[in-house]
N, C-alpha and C positions, 0 to 999 in steps of 0.2 A: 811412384805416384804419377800420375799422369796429370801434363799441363796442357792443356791450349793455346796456343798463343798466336797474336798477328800485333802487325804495326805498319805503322803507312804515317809516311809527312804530309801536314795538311798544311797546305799555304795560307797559315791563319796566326795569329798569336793566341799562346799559352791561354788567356785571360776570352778571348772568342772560342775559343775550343771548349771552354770548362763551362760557359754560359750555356751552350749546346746541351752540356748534359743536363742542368739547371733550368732550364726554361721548355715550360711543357709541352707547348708549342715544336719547337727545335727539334727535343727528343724525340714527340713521333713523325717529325718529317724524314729520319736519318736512322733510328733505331732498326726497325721493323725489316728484315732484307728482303732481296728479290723474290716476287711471290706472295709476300704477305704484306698485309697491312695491320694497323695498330690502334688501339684507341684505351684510354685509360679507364677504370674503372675507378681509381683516385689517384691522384699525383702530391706529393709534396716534397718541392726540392731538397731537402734536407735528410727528413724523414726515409722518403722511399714511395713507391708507387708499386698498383697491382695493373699490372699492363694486359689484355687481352689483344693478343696473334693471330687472326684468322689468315688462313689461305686462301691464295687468287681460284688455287685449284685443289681441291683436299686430297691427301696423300692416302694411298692405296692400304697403307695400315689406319691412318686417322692420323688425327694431332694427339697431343698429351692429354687434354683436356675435355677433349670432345672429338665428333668426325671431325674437323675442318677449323680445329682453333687451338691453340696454344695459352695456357696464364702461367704469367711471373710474376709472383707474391718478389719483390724488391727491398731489402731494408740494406739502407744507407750506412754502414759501420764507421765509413771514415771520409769526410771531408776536407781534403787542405786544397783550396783554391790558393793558384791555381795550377797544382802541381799532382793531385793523387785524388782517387775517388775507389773507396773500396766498398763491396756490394756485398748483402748474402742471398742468393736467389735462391728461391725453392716452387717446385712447378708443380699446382695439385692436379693427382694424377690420382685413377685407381691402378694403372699399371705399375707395380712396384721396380721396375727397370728407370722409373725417371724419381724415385725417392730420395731424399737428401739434400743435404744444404750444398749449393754450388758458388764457392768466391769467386768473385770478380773482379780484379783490381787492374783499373785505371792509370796510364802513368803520363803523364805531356812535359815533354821537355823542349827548349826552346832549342834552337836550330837554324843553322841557316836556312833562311828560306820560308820559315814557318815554325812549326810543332810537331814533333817524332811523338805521334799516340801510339801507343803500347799497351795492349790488355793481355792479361793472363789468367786463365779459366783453373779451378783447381776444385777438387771434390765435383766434378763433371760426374752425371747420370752415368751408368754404363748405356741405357738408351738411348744414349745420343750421339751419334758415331762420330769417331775423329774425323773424318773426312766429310760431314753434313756441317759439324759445328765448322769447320774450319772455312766452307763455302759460307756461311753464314756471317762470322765476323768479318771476313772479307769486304763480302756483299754488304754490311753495315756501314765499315770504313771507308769504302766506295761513297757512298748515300752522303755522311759527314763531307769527306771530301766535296763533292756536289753542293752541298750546301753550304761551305762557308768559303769555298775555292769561286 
């Protein structure tokens, strides 16, 4: 089975990290990586949100969704602030390469220094290449960093 994964210490406490994913605002400052931006179609912290991804510049295939845009339908399975956040994303698509439910579980642990954030992607598209996703979480954890660093 194939995992995703990245992590990066953010010079923040546990409890400022998890607000980040919590607060709508926050999310699409930090979410959205290099190249695209964000904007919600509804958000509720708890619940889940359907996020819409447009690119700076649309990719030569398109996005998932359209030329030039990305959606993630987002439902929230598991809340423990402020230690875990588990997701189930699914991206509508008529390309059946991006079908299926994709986990994403969140993990913040305290640290010196800050918060070791820790994601791991599980039931990933076959459409979406280890090497694009993994430029992407990066580039997200980047953005967090930025934002509460």
């Amino acid at each position: 089975m194939r995992v995703d994964s990245a992590s990066r210490l953010i010079a923040a406490a546990p409890e400022r990290v998890f607000a980040a994913f919590t607060d709508g605002e926050q999310l699409l400052a930090w979410l959205p990586p290099s190249g695209m931006s964000g904007r919600f179609d509804r958000f509720d912290p708890v619940a889940g949100y359907r996020m819409v991804l447009t690119y700076d510049e649309a990719p030569e295939g398109g996005g998932k969704a359209s030329a030039d845009a990305d959606v993630a339908e987002v439902r929230r399975v598991e809340l423990a602030p402020p230690h875990r956040i588990v997701e189930a994303i699914d991206f509508p698509s008529d390309d059946p390469a991006f079908a299926g439910t994709m986990t994403m579980t969140w993990s913040f642990e305290p640290r010196r220094g800050g918060t070791l954030v820790t994601v791991e992607a599980t039931d990933v598209p076959a459409g979406i290449s280890p090497e694009d996703h993994a430029e992407g979480l990066a580039s997200s954890l980047s953005n967090l960093a930025r934002l509460l660093e």
